[in-house]
py3Dmol code that shows the C-alpha trace and the ligand (Angstrom):
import py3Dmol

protein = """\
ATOM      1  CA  UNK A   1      28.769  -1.647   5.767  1.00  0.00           C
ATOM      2  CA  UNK A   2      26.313   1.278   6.216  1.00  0.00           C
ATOM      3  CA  UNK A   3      24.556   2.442   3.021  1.00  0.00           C
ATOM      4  CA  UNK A   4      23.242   5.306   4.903  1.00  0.00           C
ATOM      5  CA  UNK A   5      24.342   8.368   6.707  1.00  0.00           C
ATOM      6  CA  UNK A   6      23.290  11.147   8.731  1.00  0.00           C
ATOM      7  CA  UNK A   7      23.031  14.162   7.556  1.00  0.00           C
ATOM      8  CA  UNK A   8      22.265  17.980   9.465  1.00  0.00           C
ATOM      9  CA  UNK A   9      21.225  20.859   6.821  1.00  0.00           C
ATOM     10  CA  UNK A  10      19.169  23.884   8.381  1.00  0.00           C
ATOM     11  CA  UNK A  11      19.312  22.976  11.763  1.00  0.00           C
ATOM     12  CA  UNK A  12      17.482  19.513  10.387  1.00  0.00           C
ATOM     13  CA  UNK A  13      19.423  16.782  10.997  1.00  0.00           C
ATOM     14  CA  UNK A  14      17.933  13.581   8.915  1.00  0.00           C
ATOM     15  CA  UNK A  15      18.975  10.119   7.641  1.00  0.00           C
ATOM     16  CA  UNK A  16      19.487   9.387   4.473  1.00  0.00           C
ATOM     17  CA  UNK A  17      20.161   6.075   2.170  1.00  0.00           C
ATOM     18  CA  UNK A  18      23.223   7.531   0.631  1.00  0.00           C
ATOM     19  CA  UNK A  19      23.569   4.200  -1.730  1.00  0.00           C
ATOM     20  CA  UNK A  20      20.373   4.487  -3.467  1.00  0.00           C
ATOM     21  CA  UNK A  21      20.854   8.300  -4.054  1.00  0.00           C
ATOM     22  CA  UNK A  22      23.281   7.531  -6.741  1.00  0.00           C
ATOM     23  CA  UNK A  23      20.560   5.357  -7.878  1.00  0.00           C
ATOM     24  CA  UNK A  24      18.258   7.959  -8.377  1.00  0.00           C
ATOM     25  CA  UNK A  25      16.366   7.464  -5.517  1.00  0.00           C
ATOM     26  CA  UNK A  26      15.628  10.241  -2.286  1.00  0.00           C
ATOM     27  CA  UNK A  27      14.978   8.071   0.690  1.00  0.00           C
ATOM     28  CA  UNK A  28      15.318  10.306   4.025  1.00  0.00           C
ATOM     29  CA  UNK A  29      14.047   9.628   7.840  1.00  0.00           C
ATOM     30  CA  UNK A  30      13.575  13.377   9.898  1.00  0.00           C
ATOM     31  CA  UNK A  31      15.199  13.834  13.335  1.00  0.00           C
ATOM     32  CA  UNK A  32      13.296  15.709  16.056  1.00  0.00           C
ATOM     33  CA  UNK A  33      15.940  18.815  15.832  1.00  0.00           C
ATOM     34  CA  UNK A  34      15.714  22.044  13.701  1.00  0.00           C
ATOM     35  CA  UNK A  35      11.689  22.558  13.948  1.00  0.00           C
ATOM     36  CA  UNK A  36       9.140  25.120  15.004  1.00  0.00           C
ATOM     37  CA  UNK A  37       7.093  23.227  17.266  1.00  0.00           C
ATOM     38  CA  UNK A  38       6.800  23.512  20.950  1.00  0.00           C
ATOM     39  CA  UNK A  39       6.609  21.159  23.597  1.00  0.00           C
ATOM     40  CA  UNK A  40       5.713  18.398  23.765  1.00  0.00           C
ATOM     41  CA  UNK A  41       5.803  18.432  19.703  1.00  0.00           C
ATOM     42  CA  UNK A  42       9.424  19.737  19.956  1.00  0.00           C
ATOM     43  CA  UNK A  43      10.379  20.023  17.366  1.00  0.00           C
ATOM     44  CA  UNK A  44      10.701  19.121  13.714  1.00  0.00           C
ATOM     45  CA  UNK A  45       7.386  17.437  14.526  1.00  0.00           C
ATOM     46  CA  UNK A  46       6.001  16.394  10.603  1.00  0.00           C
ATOM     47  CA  UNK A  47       2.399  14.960  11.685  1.00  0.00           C
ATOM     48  CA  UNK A  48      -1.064  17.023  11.508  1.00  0.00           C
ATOM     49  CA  UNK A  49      -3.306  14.674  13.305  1.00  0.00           C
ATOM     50  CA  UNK A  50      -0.926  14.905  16.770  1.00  0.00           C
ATOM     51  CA  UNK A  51      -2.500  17.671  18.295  1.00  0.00           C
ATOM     52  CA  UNK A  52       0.328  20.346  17.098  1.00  0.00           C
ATOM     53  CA  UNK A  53      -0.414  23.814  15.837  1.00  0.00           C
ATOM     54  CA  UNK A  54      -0.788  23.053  11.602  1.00  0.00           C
ATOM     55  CA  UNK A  55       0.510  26.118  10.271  1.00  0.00           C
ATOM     56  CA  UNK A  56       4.199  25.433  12.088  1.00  0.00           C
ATOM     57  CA  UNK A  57       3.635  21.111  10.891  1.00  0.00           C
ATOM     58  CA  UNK A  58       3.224  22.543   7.697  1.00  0.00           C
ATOM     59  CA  UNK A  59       6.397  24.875   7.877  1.00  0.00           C
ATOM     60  CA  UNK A  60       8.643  22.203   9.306  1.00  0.00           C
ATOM     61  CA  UNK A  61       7.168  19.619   6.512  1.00  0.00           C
ATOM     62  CA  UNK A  62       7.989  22.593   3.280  1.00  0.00           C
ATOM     63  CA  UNK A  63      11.605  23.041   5.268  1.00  0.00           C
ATOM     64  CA  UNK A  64      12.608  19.321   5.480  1.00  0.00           C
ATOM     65  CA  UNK A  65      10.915  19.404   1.304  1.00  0.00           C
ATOM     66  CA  UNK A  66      13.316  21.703   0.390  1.00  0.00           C
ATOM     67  CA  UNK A  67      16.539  20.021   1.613  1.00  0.00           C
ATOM     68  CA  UNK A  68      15.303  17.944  -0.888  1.00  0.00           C
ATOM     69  CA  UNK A  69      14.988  20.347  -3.326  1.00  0.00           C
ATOM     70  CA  UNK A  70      11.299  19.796  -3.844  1.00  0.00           C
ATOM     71  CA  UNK A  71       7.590  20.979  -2.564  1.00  0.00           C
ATOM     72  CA  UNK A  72       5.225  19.318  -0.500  1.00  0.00           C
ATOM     73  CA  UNK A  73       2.779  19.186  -3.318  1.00  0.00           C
ATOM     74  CA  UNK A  74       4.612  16.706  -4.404  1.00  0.00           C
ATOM     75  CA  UNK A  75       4.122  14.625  -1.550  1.00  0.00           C
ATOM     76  CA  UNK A  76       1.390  11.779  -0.746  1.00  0.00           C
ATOM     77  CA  UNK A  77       0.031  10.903   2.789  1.00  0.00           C
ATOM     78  CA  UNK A  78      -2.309   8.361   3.799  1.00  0.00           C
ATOM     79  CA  UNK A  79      -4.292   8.156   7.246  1.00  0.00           C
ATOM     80  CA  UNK A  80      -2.304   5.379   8.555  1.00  0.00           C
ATOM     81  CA  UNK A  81      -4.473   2.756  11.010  1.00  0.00           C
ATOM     82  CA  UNK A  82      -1.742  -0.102  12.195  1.00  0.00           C
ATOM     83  CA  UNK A  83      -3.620  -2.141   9.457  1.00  0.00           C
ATOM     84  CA  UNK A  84      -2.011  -3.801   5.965  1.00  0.00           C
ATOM     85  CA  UNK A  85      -3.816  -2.344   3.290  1.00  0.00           C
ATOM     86  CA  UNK A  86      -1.583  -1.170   0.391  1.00  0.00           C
ATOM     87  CA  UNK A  87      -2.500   1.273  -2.198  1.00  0.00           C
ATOM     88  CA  UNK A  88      -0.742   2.338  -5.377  1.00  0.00           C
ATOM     89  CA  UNK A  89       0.120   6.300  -5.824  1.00  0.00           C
ATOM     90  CA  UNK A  90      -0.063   7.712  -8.941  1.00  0.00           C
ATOM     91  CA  UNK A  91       0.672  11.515 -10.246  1.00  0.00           C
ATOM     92  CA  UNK A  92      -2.805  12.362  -9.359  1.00  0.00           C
ATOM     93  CA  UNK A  93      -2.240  11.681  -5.829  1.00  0.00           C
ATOM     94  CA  UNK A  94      -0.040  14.037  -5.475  1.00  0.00           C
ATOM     95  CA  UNK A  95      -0.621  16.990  -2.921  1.00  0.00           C
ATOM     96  CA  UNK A  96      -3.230  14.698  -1.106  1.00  0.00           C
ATOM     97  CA  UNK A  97      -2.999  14.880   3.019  1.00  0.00           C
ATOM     98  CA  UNK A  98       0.201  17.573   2.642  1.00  0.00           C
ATOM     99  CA  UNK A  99      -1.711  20.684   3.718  1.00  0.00           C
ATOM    100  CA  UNK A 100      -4.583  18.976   5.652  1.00  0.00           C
ATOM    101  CA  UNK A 101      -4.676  15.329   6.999  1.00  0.00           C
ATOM    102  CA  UNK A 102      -8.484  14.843   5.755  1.00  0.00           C
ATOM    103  CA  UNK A 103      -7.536  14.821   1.986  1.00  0.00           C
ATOM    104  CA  UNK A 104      -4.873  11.907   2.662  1.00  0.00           C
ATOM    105  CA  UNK A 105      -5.611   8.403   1.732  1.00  0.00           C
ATOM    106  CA  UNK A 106      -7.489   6.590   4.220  1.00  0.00           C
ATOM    107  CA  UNK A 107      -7.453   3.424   5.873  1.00  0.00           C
ATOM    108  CA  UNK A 108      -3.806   2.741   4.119  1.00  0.00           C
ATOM    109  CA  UNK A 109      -0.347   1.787   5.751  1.00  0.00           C
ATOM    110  CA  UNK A 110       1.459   0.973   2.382  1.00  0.00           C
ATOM    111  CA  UNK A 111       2.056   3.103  -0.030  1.00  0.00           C
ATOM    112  CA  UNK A 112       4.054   2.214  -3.391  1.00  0.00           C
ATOM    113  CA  UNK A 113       4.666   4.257  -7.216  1.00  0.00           C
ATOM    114  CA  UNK A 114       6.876   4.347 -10.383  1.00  0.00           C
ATOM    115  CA  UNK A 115       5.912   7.797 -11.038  1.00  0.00           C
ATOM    116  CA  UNK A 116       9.179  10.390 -10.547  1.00  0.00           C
ATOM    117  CA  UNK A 117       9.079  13.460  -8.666  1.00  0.00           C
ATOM    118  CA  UNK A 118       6.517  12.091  -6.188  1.00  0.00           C
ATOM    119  CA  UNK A 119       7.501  11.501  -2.660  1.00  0.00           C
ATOM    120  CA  UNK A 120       5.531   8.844  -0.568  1.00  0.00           C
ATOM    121  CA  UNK A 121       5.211   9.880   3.073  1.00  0.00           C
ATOM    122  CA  UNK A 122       4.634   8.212   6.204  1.00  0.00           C
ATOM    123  CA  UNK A 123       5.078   9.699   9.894  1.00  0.00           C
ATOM    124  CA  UNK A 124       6.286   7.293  12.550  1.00  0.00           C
ATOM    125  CA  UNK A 125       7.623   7.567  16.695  1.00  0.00           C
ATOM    126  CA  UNK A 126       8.336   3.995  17.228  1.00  0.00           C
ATOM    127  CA  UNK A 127       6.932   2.399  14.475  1.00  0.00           C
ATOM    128  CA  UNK A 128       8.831   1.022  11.762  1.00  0.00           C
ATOM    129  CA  UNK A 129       9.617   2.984   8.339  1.00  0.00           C
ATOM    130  CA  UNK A 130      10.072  -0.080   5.344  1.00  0.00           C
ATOM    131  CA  UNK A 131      11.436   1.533   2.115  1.00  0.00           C
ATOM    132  CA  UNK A 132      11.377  -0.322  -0.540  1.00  0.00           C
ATOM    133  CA  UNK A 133      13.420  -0.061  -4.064  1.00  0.00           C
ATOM    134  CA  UNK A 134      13.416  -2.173  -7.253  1.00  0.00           C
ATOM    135  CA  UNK A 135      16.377  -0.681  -9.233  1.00  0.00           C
ATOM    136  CA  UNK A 136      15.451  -2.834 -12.388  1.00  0.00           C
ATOM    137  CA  UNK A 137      11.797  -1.762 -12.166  1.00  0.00           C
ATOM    138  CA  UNK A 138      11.855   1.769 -10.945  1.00  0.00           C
ATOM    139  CA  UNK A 139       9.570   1.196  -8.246  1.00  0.00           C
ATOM    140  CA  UNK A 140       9.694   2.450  -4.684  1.00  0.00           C
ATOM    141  CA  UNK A 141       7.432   1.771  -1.635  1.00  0.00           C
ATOM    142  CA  UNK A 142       7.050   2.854   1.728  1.00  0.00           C
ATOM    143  CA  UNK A 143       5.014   0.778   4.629  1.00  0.00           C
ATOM    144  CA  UNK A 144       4.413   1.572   8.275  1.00  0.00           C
ATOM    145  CA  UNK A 145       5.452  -1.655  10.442  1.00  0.00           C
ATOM    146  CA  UNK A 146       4.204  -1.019  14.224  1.00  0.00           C
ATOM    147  CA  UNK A 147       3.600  -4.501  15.985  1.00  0.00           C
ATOM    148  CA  UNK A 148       0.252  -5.047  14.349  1.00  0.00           C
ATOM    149  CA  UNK A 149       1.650  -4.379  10.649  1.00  0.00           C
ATOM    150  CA  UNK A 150       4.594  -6.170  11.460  1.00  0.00           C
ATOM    151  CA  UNK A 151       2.181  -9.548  12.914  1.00  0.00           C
ATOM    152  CA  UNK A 152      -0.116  -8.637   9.699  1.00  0.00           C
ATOM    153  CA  UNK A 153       2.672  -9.505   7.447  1.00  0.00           C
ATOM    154  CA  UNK A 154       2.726  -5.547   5.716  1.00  0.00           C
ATOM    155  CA  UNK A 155       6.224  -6.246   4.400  1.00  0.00           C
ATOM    156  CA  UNK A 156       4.935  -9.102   2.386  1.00  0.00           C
ATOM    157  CA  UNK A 157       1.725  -7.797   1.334  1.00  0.00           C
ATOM    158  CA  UNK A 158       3.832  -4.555   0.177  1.00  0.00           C
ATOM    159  CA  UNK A 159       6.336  -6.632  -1.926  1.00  0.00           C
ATOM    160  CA  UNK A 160       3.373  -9.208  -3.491  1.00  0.00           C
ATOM    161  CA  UNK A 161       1.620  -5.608  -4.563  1.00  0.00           C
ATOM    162  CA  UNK A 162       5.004  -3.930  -6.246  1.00  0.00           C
ATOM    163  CA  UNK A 163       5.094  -7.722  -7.756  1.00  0.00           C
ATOM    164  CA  UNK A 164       1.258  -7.556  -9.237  1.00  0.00           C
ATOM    165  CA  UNK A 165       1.443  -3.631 -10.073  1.00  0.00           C
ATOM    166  CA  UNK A 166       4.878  -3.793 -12.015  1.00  0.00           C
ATOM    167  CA  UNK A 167       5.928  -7.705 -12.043  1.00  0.00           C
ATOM    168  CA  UNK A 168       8.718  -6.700  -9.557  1.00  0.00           C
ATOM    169  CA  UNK A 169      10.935  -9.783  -8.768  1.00  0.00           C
ATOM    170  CA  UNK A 170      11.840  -9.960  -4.701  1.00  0.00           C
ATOM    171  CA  UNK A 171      15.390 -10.986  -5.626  1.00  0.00           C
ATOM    172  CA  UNK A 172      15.963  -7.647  -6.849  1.00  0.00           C
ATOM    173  CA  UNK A 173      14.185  -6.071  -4.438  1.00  0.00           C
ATOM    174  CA  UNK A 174      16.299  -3.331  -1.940  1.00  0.00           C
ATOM    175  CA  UNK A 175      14.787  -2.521   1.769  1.00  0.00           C
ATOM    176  CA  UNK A 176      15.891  -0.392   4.357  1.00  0.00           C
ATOM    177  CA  UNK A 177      14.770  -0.576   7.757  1.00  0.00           C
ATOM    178  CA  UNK A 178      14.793   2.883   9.525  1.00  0.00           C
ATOM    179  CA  UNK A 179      14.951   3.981  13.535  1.00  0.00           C
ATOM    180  CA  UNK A 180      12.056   2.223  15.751  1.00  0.00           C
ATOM    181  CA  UNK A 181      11.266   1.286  18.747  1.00  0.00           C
ATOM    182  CA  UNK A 182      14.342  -1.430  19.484  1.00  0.00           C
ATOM    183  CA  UNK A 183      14.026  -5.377  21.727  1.00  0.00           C
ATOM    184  CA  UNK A 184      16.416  -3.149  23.615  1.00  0.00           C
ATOM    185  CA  UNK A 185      13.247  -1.231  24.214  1.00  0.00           C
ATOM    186  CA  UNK A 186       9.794  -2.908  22.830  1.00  0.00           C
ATOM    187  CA  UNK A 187       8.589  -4.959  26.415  1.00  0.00           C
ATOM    188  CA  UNK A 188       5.493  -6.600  25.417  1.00  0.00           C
ATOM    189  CA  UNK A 189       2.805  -8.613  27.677  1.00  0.00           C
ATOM    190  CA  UNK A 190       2.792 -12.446  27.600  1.00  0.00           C
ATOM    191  CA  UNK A 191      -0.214 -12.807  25.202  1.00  0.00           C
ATOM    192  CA  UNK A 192       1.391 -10.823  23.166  1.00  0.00           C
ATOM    193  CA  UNK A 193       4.383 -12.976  23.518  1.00  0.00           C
ATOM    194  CA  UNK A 194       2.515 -15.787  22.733  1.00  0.00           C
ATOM    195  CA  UNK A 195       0.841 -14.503  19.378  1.00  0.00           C
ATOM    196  CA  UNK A 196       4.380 -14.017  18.269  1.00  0.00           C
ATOM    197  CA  UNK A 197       5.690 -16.869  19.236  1.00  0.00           C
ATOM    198  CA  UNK A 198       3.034 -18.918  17.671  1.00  0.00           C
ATOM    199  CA  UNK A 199       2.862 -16.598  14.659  1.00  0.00           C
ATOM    200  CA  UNK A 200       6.672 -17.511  14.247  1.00  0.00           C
ATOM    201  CA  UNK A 201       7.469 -20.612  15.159  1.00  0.00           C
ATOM    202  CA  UNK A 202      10.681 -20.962  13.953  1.00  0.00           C
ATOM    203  CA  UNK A 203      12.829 -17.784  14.933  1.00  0.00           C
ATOM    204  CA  UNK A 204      12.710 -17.912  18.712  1.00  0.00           C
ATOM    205  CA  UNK A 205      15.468 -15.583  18.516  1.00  0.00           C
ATOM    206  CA  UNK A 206      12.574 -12.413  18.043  1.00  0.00           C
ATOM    207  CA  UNK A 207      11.775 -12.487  21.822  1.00  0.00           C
ATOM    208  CA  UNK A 208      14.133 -12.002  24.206  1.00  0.00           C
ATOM    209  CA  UNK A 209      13.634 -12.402  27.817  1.00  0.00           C
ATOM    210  CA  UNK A 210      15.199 -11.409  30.487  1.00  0.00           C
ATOM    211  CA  UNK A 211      14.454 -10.646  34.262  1.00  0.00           C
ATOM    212  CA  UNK A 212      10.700 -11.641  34.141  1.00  0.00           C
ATOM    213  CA  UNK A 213      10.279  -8.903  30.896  1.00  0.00           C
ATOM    214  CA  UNK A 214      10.395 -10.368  27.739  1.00  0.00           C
ATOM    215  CA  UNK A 215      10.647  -7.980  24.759  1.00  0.00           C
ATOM    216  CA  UNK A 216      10.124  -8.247  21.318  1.00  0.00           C
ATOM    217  CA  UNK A 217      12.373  -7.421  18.225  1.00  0.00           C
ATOM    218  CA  UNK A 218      10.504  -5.823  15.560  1.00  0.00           C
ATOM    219  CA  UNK A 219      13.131  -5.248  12.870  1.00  0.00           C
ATOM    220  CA  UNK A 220      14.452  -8.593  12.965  1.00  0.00           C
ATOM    221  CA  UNK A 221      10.633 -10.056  12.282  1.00  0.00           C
ATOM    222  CA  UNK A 222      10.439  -8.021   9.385  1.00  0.00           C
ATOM    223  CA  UNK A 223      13.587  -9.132   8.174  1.00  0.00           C
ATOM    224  CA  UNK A 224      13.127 -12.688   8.719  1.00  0.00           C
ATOM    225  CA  UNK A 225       9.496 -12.091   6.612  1.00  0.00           C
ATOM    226  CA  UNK A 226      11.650 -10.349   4.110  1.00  0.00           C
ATOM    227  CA  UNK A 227      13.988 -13.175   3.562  1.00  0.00           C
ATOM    228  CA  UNK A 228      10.805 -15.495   3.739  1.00  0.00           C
ATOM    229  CA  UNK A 229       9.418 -13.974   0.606  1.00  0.00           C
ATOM    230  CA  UNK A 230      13.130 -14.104  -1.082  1.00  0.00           C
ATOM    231  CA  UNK A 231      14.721 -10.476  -0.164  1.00  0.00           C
ATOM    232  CA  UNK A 232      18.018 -11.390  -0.592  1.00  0.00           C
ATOM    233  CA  UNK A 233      19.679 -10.829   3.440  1.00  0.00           C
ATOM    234  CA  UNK A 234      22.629  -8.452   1.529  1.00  0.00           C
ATOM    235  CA  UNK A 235      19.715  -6.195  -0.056  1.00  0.00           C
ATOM    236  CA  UNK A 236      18.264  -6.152   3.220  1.00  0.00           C
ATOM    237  CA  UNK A 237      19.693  -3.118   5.244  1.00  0.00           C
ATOM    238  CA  UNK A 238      18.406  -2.370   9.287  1.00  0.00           C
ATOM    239  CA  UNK A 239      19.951   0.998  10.422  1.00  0.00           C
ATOM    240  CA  UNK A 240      19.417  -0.250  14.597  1.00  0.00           C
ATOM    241  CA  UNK A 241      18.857   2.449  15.584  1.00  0.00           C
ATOM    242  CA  UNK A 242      16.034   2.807  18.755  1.00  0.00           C
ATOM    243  CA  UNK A 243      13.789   5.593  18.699  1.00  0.00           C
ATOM    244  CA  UNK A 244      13.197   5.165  22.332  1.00  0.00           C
ATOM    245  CA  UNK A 245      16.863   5.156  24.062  1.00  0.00           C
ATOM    246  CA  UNK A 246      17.120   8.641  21.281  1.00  0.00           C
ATOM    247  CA  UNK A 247      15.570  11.212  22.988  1.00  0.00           C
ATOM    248  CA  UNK A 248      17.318  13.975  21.489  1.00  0.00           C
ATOM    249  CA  UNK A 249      16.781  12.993  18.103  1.00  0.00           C
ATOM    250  CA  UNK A 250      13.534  11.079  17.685  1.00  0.00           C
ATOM    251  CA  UNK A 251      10.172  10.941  19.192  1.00  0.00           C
ATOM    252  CA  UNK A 252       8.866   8.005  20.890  1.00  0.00           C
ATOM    253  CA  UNK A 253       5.481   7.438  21.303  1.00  0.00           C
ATOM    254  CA  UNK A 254       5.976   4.604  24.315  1.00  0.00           C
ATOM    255  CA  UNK A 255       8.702   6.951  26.317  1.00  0.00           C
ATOM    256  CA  UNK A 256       6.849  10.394  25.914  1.00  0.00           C
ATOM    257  CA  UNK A 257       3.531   8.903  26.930  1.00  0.00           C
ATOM    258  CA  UNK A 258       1.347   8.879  23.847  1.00  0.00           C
ATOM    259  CA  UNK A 259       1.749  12.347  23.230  1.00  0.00           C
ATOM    260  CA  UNK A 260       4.604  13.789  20.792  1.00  0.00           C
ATOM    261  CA  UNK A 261       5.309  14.556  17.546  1.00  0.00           C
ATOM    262  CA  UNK A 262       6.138  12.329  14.503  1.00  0.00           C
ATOM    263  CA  UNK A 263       9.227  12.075  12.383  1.00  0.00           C
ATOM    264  CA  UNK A 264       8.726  11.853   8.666  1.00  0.00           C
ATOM    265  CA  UNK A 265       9.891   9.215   6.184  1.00  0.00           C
ATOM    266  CA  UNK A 266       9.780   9.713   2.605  1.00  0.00           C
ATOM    267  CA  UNK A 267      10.683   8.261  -0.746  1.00  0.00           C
ATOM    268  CA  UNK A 268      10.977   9.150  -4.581  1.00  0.00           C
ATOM    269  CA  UNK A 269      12.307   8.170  -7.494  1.00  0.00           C
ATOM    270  CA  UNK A 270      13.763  11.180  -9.351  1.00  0.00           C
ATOM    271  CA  UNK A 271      12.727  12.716 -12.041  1.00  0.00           C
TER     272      UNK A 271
END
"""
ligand_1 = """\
1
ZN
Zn 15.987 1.274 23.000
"""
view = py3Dmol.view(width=600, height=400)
view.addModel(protein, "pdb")
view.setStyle({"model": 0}, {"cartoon": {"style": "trace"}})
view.addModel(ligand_1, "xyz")
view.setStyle({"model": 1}, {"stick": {}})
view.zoomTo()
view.show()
């Protein structure tokens, strides 16, 4: 069954965990449609450090903010690197990297709070969005999963730090896995091939290959880490969908060539 849905308000057309909103909990993924930007940014392009004019990134960010029926100063942004460092937000982090990428928090892929009303943002095309819920905690988390968080092990560094912060137990633990880059998709080089395959010895079944190309599935892995660390599989919720075969509704780094814009994924507990 899908716990989420797609939704289109404004011209902005945007995922949405509808089973954890009657939770209390806003967990949304942006489409490309419904923005201000132009080419190659078109158009509900959320990212400041892509090369787009700011003052329409920071239109299209208040826009998709209001759907919500809040304001980007209560978001948080951090200057993700493709590395596994996780870092607790708190009320006081609120506003930081929303109007101008140099006040978000550096060197950070992970981001993770119990404090309402704040919204933990990340900004992905191809890369995987991880959200993270503990209903009997009140404690969300969001982590950016390329293929060097995902070999880093992000999704278990994020769930031992929601464990340490707030004693979090991974059995009660709820994760959705947002749009990426698919294995329909994701062709890697044999070294790379090999790192995997030695990094995860026993799931073969995360490389695929076919015709001389052999491509990698990045959801699964982080699945199959999630389950490692005791995610139960039914709390465990992958939406499939490919940012790359989506051209109409999601940026992708790999097909538009390194330059493009970013969607936005965010998460909050209400207030
Ligand atoms: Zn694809």
């Amino acid at each position: 069954m899908n716990l989420w849905t797609t939704e289109i308000r404004e011209q902005i057309t945007y995922i949405k965990m509808a089973a954890w909103e009657a939770l209390g909990v806003d967990a949304v993924f942006s489409g490309r449609p419904g923005g201000g930007s132009l080419p190659p940014y078109h158009s509900l392009n959320l990212a400041l450090h892509v090369g787009d004019e700011s003052e329409t990134v920071l239109i299209n960010r208040a826009r998709l903010l209001e759907i919500l029926g809040a304001s980007t100063r209560q978001m948080v942004c951090c200057q993700q690197v493709h590395g596994t460092r996780v870092q607790r937000a708190t009320r006081s982090d609120a506003g930081r990297g929303t109007l101008e990428q140099s006040s978000a928090i550096p060197d950070c892929d992970a981001l993770l709070t119990d404090s309402p009303g704040l919204f933990l943002a990340e900004f992905f095309a191809d890369c995987f969005p991880l959200y993270f819920f503990d209903p009997a905690r009140r404690v969300v988390a969001l982590a950016h999963a390329g293929w060097k968080g995902t070999m880093g092990r992000i999704a278990e560094k994020t769930l031992k730090e929601m464990n340490r912060c707030w004693a979090c137990r991974y059995e009660d633990v709820k994760v959705f896995i947002g749009p990426g880059i698919g294995s329909c998709c994701f062709e890697i080089q044999p070294d790379l091939a090999r790192r995997v395959a030695e990094e995860f010895p026993h799931h073969p079944q995360l490389l695929r290959r076919e015709n001389g190309r052999t491509t990698w599935d990045l959801a699964l892995t982080n699945s199959v880490i999630l389950a490692g660390m005791g995610v139960k599989p039914e709390n465990i919720q992958d939406c499939g969908l490919c940012t790359s075969c989506h051209p109409e509704l999601f940026y992708s780094y790999r097909r538009d060539g390194g330059i493009t814009g970013r969607m936005g994924a965010l998460i909050g507990l209400r207030w």
